[in-house]
C-alpha positions in Angstrom: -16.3 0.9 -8.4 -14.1 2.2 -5.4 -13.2 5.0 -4.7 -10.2 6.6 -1.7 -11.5 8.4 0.5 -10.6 9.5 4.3 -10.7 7.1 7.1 -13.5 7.2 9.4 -14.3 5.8 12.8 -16.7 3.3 11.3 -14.0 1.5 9.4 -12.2 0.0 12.4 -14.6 -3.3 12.5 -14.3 -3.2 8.4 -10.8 -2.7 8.8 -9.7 -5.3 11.3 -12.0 -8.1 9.4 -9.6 -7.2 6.0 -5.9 -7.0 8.5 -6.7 -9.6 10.4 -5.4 -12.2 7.8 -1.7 -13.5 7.7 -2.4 -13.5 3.9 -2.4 -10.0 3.6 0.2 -9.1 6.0 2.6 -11.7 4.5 4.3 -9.0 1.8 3.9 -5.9 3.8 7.0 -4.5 5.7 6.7 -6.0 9.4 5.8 -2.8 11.0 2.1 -4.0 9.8 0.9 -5.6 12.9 0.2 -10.1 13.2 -2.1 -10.4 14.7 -4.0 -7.3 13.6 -6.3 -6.4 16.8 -9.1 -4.1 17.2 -6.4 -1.8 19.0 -5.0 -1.7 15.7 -7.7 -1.2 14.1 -9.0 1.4 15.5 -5.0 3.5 16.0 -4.7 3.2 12.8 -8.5 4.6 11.4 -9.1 7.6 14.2 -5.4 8.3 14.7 -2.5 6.0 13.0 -2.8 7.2 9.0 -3.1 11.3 10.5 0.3 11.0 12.4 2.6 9.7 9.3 3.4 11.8 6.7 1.9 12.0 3.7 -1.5 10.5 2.4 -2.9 7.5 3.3 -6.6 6.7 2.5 -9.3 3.8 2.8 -10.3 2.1 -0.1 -14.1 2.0 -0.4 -16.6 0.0 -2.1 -20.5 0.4 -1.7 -19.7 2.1 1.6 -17.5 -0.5 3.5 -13.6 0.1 4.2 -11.9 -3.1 2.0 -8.3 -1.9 2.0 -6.0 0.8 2.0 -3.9 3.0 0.3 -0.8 5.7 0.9 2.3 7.5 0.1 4.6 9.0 1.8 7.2 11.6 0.9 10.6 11.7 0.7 12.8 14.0 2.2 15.4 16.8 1.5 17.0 16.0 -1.6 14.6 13.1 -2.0 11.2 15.5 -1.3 10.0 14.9 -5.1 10.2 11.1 -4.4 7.3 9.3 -2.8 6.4 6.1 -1.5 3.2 4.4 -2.6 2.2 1.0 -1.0 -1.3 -0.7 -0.7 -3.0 -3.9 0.4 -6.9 -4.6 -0.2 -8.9 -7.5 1.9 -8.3 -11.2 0.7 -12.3 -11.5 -0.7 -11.3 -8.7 -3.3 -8.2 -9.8 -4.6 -8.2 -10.5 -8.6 -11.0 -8.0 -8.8 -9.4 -4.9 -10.7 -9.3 -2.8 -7.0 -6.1 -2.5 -6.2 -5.1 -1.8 -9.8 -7.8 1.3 -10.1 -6.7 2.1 -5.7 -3.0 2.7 -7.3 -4.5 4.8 -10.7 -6.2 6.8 -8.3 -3.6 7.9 -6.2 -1.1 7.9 -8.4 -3.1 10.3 -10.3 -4.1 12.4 -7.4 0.1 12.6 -6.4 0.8 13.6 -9.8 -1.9 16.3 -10.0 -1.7 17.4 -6.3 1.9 17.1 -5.0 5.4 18.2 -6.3 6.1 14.6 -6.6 7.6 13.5 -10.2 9.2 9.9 -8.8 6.8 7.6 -7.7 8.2 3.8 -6.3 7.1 1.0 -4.6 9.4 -2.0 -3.1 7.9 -5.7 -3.6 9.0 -8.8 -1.9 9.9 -11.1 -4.7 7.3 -13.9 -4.1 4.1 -11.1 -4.4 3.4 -11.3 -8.1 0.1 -9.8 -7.9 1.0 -7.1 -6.5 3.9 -6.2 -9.2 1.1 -7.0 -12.2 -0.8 -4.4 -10.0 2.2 -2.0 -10.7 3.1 -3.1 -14.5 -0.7 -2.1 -15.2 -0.6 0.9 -13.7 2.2 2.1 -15.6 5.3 1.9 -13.3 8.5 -0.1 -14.6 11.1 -2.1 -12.7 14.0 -0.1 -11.7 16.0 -2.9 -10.2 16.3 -5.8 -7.9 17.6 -6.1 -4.4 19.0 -9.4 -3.9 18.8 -10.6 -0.5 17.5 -7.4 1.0 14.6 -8.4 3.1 15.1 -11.3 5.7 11.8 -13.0 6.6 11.7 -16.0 8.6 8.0 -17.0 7.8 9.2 -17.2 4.4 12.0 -19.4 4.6 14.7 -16.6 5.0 16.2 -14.0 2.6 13.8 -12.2 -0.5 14.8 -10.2 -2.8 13.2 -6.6 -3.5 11.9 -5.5 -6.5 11.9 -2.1 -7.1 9.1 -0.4 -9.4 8.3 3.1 -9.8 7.0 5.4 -12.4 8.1 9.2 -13.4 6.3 11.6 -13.8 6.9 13.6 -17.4 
């Protein structure tokens, strides 16, 4: 099974092999680089994921960097509000990974954080991705109609909002 875990230097070739895909770029917010590059690659693993606030972890199976995983607090008034997003490498989609990726951390923000409001925004057309939230136990708060212009998709996409309270 997989597990988070800090990024290390050795995931950069991992990690570029997994980014390096227009399929799983195609529903993350556009500052995820396309074309991925090994300068990417290794930013984000030695330096990138230490500079932004928050947590943001490799997900690991058998050893071997396959996706990745983070939150991000909010701020001031919005400080018990975090962030989550997530993608995992093409080859292990429809595996259960991403679903047990968000458990995880969503457990380990609960247990380890002052956050109580968890929420993650979802370009209408990703599907998998809000099954991956449903499971997990986080509810849609609301729609965003038009909110997200992308060309690649043929222009405007609505947001989906999901997040899940802690109690």
């Amino acid at each position: 099974m997989i597990k988070l875990r800090e990024y290390e230097k050795r995931d950069a070739s991992a990690n570029l092999k997994y980014a390096n895909n227009p399929e799983v770029g195609r529903y993350l917010f556009e500052t995820f680089p396309s074309p991925y590059t090994m300068d990417d690659s290794i930013w984000w693993t030695s330096v990138g994921h230490k500079e932004l606030a928050g947590i943001h972890n490799a997900i690991d199976l058998d050893g071997e960097c396959i996706g990745s995983i983070g939150a991000t607090p909010g701020e001031m008034e919005d400080r018990f509000t975090w962030e989550i997003g997530y993608w995992l490498g093409q080859p292990h989609w429809g595996k259960g990974y991403g679903t047990e990726a968000l458990r995880q951390m969503t457990e380990y923000l609960f247990q380890n954080t002052e956050a109580k409001r968890l929420f993650a925004p979802v370009l209408a057309p990703n599907k998998a991705s809000m099954k991956i939230l449903e499971k997990c136990g986080f509810v849609l708060e609301g729609v965003h109609v038009c909110a997200v212009f992308r060309e690649s998709e043929g222009g405007f996409l609505d947001e989906h909002l999901f997040a899940r309270i802690q109690v």
